[in-house]
C-alpha positions as CSV (number, residue, x, y, z in Angstrom):
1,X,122.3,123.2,21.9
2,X,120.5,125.3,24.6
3,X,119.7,127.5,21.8
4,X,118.0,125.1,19.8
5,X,116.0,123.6,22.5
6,X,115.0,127.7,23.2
7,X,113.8,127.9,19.6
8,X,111.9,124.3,19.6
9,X,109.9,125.9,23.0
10,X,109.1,128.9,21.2
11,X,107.8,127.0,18.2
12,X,106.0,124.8,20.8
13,X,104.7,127.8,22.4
14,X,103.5,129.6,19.2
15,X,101.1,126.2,18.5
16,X,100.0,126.5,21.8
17,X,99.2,130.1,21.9
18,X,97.4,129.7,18.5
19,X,95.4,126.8,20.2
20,X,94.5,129.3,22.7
21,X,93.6,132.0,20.9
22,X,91.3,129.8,18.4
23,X,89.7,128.5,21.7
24,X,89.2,132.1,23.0
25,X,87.7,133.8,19.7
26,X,85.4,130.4,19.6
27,X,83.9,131.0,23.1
28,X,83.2,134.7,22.4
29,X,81.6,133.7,19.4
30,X,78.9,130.7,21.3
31,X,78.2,133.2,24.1
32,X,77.3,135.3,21.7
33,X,75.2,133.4,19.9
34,X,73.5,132.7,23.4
35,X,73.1,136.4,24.2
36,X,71.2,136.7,20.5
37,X,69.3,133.2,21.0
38,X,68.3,134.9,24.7
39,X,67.5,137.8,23.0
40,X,65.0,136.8,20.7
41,X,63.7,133.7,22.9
42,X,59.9,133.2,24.2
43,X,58.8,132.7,27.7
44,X,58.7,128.8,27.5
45,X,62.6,128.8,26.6
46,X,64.9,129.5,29.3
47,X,68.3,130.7,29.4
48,X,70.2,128.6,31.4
49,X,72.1,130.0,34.5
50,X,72.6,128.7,37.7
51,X,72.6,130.6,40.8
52,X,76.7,130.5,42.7
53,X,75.4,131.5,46.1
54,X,72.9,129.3,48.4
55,X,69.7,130.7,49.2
56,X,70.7,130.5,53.2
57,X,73.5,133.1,52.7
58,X,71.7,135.7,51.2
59,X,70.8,136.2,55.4
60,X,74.3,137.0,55.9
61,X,74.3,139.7,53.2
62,X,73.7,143.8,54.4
63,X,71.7,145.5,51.6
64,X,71.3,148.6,54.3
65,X,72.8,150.7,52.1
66,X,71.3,150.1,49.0
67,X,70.5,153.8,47.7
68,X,67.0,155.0,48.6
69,X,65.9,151.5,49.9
70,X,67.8,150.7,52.9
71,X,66.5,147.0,53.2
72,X,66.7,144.2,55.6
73,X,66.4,140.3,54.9
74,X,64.1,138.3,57.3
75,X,64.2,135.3,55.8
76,X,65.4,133.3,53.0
77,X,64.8,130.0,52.5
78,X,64.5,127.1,49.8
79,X,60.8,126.2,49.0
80,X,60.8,122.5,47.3
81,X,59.3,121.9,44.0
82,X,55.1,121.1,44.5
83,X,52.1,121.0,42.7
84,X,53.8,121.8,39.3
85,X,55.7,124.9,41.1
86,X,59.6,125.2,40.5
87,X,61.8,124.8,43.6
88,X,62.9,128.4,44.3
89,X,64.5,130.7,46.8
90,X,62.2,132.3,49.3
91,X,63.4,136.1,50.1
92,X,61.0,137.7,52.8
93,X,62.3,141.4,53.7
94,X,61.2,144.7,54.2
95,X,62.5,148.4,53.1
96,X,62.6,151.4,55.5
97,X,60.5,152.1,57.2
98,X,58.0,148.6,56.6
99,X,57.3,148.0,52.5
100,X,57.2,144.4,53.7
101,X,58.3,142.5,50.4
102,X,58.9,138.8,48.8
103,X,61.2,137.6,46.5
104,X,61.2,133.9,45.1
105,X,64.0,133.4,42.9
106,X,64.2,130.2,40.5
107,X,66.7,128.3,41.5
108,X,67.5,126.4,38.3
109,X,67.3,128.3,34.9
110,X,67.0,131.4,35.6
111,X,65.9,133.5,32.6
112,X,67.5,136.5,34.0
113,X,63.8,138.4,33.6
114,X,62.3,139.7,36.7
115,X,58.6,140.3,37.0
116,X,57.1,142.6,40.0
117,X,53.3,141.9,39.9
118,X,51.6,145.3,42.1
119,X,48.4,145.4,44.7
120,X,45.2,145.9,44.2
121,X,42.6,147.7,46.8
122,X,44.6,149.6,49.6
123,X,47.0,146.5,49.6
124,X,48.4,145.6,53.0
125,X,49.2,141.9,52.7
126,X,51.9,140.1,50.9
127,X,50.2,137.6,48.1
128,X,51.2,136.4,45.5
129,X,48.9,136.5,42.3
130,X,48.3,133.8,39.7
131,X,50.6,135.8,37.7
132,X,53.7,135.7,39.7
133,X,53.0,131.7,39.8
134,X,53.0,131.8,36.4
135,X,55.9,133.8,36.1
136,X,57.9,132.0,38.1
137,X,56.7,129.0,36.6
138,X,58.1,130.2,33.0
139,X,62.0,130.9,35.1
140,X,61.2,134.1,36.0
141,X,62.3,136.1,39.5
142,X,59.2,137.4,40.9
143,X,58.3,140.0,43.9
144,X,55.2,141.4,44.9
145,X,54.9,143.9,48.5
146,X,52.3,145.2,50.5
147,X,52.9,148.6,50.0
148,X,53.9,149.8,53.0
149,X,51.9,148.8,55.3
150,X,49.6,146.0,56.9
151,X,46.0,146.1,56.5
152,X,43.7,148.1,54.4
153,X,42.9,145.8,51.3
154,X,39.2,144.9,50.1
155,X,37.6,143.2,53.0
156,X,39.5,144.6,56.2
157,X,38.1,147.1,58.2
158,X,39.6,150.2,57.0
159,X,42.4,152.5,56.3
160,X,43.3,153.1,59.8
161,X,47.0,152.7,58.6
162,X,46.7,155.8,56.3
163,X,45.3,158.4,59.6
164,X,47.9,161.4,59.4
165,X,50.9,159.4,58.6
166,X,52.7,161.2,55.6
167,X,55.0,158.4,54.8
168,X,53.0,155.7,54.8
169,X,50.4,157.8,52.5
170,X,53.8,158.4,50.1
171,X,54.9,155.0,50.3
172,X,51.3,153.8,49.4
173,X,50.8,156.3,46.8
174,X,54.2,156.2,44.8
175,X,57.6,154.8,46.7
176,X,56.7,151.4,47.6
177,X,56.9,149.4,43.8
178,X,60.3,151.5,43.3
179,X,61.9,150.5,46.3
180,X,60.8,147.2,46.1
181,X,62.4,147.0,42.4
182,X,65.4,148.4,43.7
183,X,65.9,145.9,46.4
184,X,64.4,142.6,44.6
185,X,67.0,143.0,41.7
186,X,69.8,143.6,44.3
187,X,69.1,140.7,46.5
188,X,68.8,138.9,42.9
189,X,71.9,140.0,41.7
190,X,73.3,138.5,45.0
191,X,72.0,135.1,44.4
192,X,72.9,134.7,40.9
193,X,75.8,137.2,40.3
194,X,74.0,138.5,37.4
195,X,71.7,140.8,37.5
196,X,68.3,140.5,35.5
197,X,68.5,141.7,31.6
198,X,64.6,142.6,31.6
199,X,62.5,144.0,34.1
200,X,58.4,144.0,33.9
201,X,55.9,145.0,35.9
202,X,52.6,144.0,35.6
203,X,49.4,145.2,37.9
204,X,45.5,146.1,38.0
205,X,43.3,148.3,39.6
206,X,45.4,149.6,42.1
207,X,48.1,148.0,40.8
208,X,47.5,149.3,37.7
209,X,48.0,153.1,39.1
210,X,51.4,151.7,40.9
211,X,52.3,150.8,37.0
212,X,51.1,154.2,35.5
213,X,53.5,155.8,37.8
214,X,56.5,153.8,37.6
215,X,56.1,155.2,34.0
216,X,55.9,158.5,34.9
217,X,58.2,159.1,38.0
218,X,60.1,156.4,37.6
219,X,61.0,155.4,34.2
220,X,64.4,153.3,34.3
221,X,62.8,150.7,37.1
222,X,61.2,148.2,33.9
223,X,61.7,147.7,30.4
224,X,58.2,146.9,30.7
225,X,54.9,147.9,31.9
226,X,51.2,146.4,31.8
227,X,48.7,148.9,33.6
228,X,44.9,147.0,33.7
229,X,41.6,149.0,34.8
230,X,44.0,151.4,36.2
231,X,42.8,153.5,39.2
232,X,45.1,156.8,38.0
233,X,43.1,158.9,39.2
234,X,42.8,158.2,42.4
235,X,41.8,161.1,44.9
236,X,38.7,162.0,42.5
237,X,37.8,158.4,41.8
238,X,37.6,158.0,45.4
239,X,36.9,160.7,46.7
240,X,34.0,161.6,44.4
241,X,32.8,158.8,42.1
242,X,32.9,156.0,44.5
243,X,31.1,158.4,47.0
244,X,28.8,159.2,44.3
245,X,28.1,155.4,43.3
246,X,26.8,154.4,46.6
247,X,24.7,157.8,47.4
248,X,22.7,157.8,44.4
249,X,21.3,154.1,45.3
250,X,20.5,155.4,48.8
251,X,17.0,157.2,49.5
252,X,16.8,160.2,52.5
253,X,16.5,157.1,55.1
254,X,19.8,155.7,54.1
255,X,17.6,152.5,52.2
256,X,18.9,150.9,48.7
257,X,16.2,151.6,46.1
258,X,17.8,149.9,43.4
259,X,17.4,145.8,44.3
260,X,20.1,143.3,42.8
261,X,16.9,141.4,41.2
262,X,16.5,144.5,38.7
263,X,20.2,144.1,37.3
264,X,19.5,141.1,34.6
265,X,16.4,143.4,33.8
266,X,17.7,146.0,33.3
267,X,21.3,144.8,31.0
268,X,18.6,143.0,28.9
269,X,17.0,145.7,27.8
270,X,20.3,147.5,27.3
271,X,21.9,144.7,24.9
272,X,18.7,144.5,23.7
273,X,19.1,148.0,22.7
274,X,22.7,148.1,21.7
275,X,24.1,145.0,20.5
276,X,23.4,145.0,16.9
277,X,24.7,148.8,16.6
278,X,28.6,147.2,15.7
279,X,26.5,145.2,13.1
280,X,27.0,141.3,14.8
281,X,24.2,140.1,17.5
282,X,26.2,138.4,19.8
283,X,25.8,139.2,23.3
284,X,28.4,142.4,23.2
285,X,28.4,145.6,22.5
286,X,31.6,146.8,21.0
287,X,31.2,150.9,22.5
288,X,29.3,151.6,24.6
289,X,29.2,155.3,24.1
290,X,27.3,154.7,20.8
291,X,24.6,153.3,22.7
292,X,21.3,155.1,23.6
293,X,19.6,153.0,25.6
294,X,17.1,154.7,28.1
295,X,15.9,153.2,31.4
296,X,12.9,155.3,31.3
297,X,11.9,152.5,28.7
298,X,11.7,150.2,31.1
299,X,9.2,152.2,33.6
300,X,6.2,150.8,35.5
301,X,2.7,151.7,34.5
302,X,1.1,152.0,37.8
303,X,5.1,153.6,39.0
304,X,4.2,150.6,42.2
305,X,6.9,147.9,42.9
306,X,6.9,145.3,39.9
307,X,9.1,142.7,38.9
308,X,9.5,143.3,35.2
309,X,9.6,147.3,35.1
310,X,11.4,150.0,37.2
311,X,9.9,152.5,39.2
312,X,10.5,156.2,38.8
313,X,13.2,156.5,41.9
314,X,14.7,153.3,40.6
315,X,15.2,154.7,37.2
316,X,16.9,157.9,38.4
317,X,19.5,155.7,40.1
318,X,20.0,154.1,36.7
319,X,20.2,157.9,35.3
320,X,22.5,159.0,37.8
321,X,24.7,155.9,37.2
322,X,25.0,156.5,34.1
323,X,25.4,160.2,34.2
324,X,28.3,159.7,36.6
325,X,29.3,162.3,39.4
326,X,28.4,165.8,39.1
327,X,28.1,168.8,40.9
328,X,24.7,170.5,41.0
329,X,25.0,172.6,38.2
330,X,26.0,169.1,35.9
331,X,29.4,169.5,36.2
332,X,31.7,166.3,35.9
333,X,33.8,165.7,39.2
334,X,35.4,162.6,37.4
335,X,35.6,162.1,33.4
336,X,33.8,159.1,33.5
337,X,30.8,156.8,34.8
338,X,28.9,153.3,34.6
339,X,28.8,152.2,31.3
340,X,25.2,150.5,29.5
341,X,26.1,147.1,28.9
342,X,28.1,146.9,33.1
343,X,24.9,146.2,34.7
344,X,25.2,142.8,35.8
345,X,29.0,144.3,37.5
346,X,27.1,146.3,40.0
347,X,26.2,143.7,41.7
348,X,28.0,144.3,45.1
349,X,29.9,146.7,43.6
350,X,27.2,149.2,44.2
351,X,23.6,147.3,44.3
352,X,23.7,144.7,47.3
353,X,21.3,143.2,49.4
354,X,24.3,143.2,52.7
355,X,25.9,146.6,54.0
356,X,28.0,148.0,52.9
357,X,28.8,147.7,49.2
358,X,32.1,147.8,47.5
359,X,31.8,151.1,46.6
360,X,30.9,152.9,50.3
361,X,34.3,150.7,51.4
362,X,36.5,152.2,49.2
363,X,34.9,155.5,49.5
364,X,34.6,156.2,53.2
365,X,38.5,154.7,54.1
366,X,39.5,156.9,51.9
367,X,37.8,160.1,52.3
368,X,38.2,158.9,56.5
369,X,42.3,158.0,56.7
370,X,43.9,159.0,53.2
371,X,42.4,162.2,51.7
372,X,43.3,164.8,53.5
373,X,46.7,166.4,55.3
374,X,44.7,166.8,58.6
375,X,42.0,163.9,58.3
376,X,38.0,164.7,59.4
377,X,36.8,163.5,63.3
378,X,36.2,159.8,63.6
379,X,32.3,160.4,63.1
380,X,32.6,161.7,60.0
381,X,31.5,158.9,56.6
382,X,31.0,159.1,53.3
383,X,27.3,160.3,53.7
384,X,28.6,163.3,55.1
385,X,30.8,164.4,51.7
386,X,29.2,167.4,49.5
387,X,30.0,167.1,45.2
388,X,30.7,171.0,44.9
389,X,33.9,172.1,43.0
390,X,35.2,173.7,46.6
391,X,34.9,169.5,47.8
392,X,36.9,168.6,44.6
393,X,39.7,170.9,45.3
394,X,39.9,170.3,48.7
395,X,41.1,166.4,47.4
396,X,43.6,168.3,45.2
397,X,46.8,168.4,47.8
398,X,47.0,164.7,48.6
399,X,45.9,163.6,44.7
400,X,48.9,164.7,43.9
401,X,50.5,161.5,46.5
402,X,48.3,159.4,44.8
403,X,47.1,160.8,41.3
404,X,49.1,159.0,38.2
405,X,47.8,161.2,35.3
406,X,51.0,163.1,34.0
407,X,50.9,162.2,30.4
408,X,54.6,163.5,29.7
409,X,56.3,159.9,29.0
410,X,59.3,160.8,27.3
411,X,61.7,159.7,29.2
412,X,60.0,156.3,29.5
413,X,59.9,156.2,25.7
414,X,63.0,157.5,25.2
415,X,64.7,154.8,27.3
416,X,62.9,152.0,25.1
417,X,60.2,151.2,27.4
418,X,56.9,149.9,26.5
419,X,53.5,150.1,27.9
420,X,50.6,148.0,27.6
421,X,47.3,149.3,29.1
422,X,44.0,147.5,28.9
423,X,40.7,148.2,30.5
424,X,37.0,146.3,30.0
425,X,34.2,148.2,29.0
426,X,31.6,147.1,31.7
427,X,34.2,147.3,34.7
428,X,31.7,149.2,37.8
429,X,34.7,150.0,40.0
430,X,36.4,152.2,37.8
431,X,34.6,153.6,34.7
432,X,37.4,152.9,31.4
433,X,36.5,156.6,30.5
434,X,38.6,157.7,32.5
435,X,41.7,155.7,30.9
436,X,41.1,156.4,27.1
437,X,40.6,160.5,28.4
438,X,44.4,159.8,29.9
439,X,45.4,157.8,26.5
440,X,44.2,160.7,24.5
441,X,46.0,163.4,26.8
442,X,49.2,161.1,26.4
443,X,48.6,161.4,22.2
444,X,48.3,165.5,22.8
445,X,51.6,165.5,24.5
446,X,54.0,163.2,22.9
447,X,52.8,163.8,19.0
448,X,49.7,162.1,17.8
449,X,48.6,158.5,18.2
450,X,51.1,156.8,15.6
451,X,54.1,158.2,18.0
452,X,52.4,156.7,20.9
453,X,51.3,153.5,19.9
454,X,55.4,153.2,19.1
455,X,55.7,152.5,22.9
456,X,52.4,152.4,24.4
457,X,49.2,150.6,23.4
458,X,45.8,150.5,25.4
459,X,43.6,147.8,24.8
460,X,39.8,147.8,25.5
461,X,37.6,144.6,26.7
462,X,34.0,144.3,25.4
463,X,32.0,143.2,28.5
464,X,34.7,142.6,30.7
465,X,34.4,143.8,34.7
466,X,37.1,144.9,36.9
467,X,40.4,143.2,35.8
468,X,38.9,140.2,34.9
469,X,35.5,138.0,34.5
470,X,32.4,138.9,32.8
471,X,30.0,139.0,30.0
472,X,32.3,138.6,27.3
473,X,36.1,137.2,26.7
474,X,38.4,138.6,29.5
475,X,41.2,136.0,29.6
476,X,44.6,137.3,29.0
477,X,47.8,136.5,29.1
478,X,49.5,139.9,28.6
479,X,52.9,139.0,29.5
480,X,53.4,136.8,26.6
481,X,53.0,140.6,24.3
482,X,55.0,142.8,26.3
483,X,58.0,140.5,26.9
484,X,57.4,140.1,22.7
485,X,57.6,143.8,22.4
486,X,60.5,144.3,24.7
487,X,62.5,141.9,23.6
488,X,62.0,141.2,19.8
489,X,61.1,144.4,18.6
490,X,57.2,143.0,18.1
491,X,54.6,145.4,19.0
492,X,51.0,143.7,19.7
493,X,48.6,144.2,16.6
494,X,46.3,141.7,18.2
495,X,46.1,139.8,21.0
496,X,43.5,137.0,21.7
497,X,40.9,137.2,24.6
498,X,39.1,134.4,25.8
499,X,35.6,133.2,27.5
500,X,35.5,130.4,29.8
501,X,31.8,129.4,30.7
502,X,32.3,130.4,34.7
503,X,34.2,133.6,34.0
504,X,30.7,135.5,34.1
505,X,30.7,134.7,38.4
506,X,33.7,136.7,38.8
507,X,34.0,140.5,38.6
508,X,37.0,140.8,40.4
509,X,36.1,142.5,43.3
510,X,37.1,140.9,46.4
511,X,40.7,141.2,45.0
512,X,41.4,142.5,41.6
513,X,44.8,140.4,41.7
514,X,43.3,137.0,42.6
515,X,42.0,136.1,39.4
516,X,40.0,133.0,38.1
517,X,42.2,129.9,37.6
518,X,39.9,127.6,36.8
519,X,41.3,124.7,34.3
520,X,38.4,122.5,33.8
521,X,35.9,125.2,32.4
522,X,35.4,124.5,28.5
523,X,36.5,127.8,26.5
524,X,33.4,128.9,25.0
525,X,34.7,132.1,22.9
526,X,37.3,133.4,22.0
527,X,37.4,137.0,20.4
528,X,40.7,138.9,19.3
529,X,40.9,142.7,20.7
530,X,43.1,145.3,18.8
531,X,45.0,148.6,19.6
532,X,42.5,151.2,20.4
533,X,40.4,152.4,18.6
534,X,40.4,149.6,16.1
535,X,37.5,147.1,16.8
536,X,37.3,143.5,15.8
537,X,34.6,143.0,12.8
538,X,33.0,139.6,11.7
539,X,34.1,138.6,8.0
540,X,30.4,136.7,7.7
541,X,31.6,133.7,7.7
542,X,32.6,130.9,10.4
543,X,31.0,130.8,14.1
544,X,31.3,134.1,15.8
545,X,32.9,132.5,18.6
546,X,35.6,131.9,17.1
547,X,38.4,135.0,17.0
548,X,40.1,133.6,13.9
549,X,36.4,134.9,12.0
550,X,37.3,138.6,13.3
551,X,39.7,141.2,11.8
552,X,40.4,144.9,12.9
553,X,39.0,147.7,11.5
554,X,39.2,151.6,12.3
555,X,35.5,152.5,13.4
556,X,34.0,155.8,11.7
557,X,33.4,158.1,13.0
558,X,36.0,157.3,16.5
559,X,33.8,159.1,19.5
560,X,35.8,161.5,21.1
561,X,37.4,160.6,24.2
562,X,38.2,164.1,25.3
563,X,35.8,164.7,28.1
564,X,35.4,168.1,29.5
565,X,35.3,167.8,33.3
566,X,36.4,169.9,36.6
567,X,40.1,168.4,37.0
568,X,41.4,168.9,33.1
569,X,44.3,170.3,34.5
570,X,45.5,166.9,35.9
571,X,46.1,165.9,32.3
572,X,48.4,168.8,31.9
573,X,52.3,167.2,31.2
574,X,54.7,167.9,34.1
């Protein structure tokens, strides 16, 4: 009997275990058909996962001993849903010795993506950009950091922070985003118990350097990169061109000669000139360095003060502008310059009625606090710099803190990683020469473009100042690409730029990250921009302010953009 009853159990048992197993080899199969749905999904879908620790508690965590970025919380709280923003988990910290960071963490639906949006300027204040809302927004984890340090950015007083103080110039120059990445996905990790499956960074202008050297140094922090306008090349752009910019406006008493009033005057005549050379009239020139416009053309009969000519000092400024930063016997300090068709961008960038202009900021903090291992007495100013080849070299030591121009990505490529850089043509800040010279020097190392444009693609902006605004469509969501790239396999053959009818009043220069969120503006063009050097065409038929009346096409002959200049060698792979 007891037997009998032993072999009913087992028979019982076998149903049960069947059950189980059917139940088992089911729920392996749904997750993953999430993991392949998660996989392949947009932005606007979210993968739902909810976090299983309370934002409060993340204060009791010690991430002291995360490697390399010993961290510290100082606050985390919950910030209710408002104005169309996402409740989410406020994480305020800093990493040794004080990259000051923030980390707001969605908490419902987490995508498991993290964005890290960088700084532009010299940094030194914790905001967070229009595209970290956004982010967030679309169930992303988002961070941001000052860089190390508090002050400095566009509109404070200088780089006092920078004055002999060798870690904050490293920190500033290359540790900050990586540290920052290391202890945002860790304190993310701890709120969700997963970590993130895709990591992206996204910058500009400074920002944009920060993402050219996660690249290059650092090239397992993100599955994705977007570099805009970026300012690579820091110690000579700074150093030298910025200097340059603001002396060559200047007469022997220290005077502008250049007025703002001149500006539409003279990027009339330049379009004027230009435009019609990519065969459309329409407001834009496609290169600029096909154009031959001359300012001379443009000079005064009587060489007196006139309001619809230039005189002859005014129209050496132009020259030298456009000549960019040489030494006196015409060497180029920088591999680059203001392009025709930016002239409306100068504009307190470099021509300004108030003191001093955008350019003399950048250039004398720099030159004052950050450019040299023993830094000059405090009466010394950017007036005081000479443009010789000894001057260049002597920025040489520190560029190497700040410079990100190695164009030996392999192990970047090689771990899947994509990059997405873009630049305008008419940005006055920092000249987009400079970035298709690195492009091309990236091409010479790693095999020819084809190879490169297999992980990384630069994108070039008609008309478009620094990071944003303009003559000329400059809108762009490039998240919406890269997170295509990285996750689906789809590299960007075209992406869509548009023109709202105030983008023209911003240029982007009291913060390259706070860009123009206005809502109500009418779009009044939109143009598609392609892989460089492809340029978008009109097919001749259909408004050409429409992009959908565009298609690429390879332009013949493509200008060079090897340019010969005094620092070559920082092109050189490491």
């Amino acid at each position: 009997m007891r037997y009998r009853r032993l072999q009913s159990l087992f028979r019982d048992g076998s149903i049960i275990l069947r059950f189980s197993l059917i139940t088992l080899v089911f729920s392996v199969l749904l997750l993953s058909f999430q993991g392949r749905l998660f996989q392949t999904s947009v932005i606007a879908v979210p993968m739902q996962s909810m976090p299983s620790n309370p934002c409060s508690a993340l204060m009791q965590r010690d991430f002291a001993a995360i490697p390399d970025a010993p961290t510290a919380i100082v606050s985390a709280q919950i910030i209710p849903s408002k104005d169309k923003t996402l409740e989410y988990c406020e994480v305020k910290g800093y990493v040794t010795p004080q990259i000051q960071f923030e980390v707001r963490l969605p908490t419902q639906n987490w995508n498991r993506r993290y964005l890290q949006v960088g700084c532009g300027g010299y940094c030194g204040s914790l905001n967070a950009s229009p595209e970290c809302i956004t982010a967030l927004n679309q169930n992303f984890a988002v961070a941001f950091d000052n860089t190390g340090h508090i002050g400095g950015g566009i509109g404070t007083p200088s780089a006092l922070w920078g004055l002999d103080q060798p870690q904050l110039r490293a920190d500033f120059g290359y540790r900050s985003e990586h540290v920052t990445a290391l202890a945002a996905k860790a304190i993310a990790t701890a709120f969700y118990s997963k970590s993130p499956s895709y990591s992206y960074f996204q910058g500009c202008s400074n920002g944009g350097r920060q993402a050219l050297m996660l690249a290059q140094r650092y090239p397992n922090d993100f599955n994705g990169i977007i570099a805009g306008a970026p300012a690579a090349i820091q110690a000579p752009l700074n150093g030298e061109y910025e200097t340059w910019n603001e002396r060559a406006n200047q007469d022997s008493q220290g005077n502008s000669i250049l007025s703002p009033d001149k500006l539409v005057l003279i990027h009339q005549a330049a379009i004027a000139n230009c435009d019609g050379q990519d065969g459309l009239l329409d407001g834009q020139i496609t290169d600029p360095r096909v154009c031959t416009f001359k300012p001379e053309s443009l000079r005064c009969s009587g060489d007196g003060e006139q309001a619809n000519c230039l005189t002859t000092a005014q129209i050496a400024v132009v020259k030298k502008l456009y000549g960019g930063v040489v030494d006196s016997q015409g060497r180029l300090l920088y591999p680059g310059s203001q392009t025709i068709g930016s002239e409306l961008g100068w504009a307190a960038s470099i021509v300004t009625d108030r003191m001093p202009p955008f350019a003399a900021q950048i250039s004398n903090r720099y030159l004052k606090y950050l450019a040299f291992s023993k830094s000059p007495p405090p009466s010394f100013s950017y007036k005081d710099w000479q443009f010789t080849v000894e001057g260049f070299n002597q920025l040489r030591p520190l560029g190497k803190v700040y410079n990100a121009t190695n164009p030996n990505l392999k192990a970047f490529r090689d771990r899947g990683g994509k990059l997405i850089l873009y630049h305008g043509w008419s940005d006055p800040a920092i000249p987009p020469q400079g970035t298709i010279a690195y492009y091309q020097a990236v091409q010479d190392t790693m095999g020819g473009l084809t190879k490169v444009q297999s992980f990384a693609r630069l994108f070039m902006l008609p008309g478009m100042y620094h990071c944003q605004g303009g003559t000329n469509p400059s809108r762009v969501d490039w998240l919406i690409p890269m997170v295509a790239w990285v996750e689906q396999g789809t590299p960007p053959t075209k992406i869509i730029a548009s023109q709202k009818a105030d983008d023209s009043t911003s240029g982007g220069f009291s913060n390259p990250t706070a860009r123009a969120t206005s809502s109500k503006a009418v779009i009044i063009r939109t143009r598609p921009i392609f892989p460089y050097p492809m340029q978008a065409k009109y097919q001749g038929k259909g408004s050409i302010d429409n992009a959908a009346n565009f298609v690429g096409i390879m332009p013949s002959p493509i200008p060079s953009a090897r340019i010969d200049w005094i620092g070559n060698d920082l092109f050189e792979p490491q």
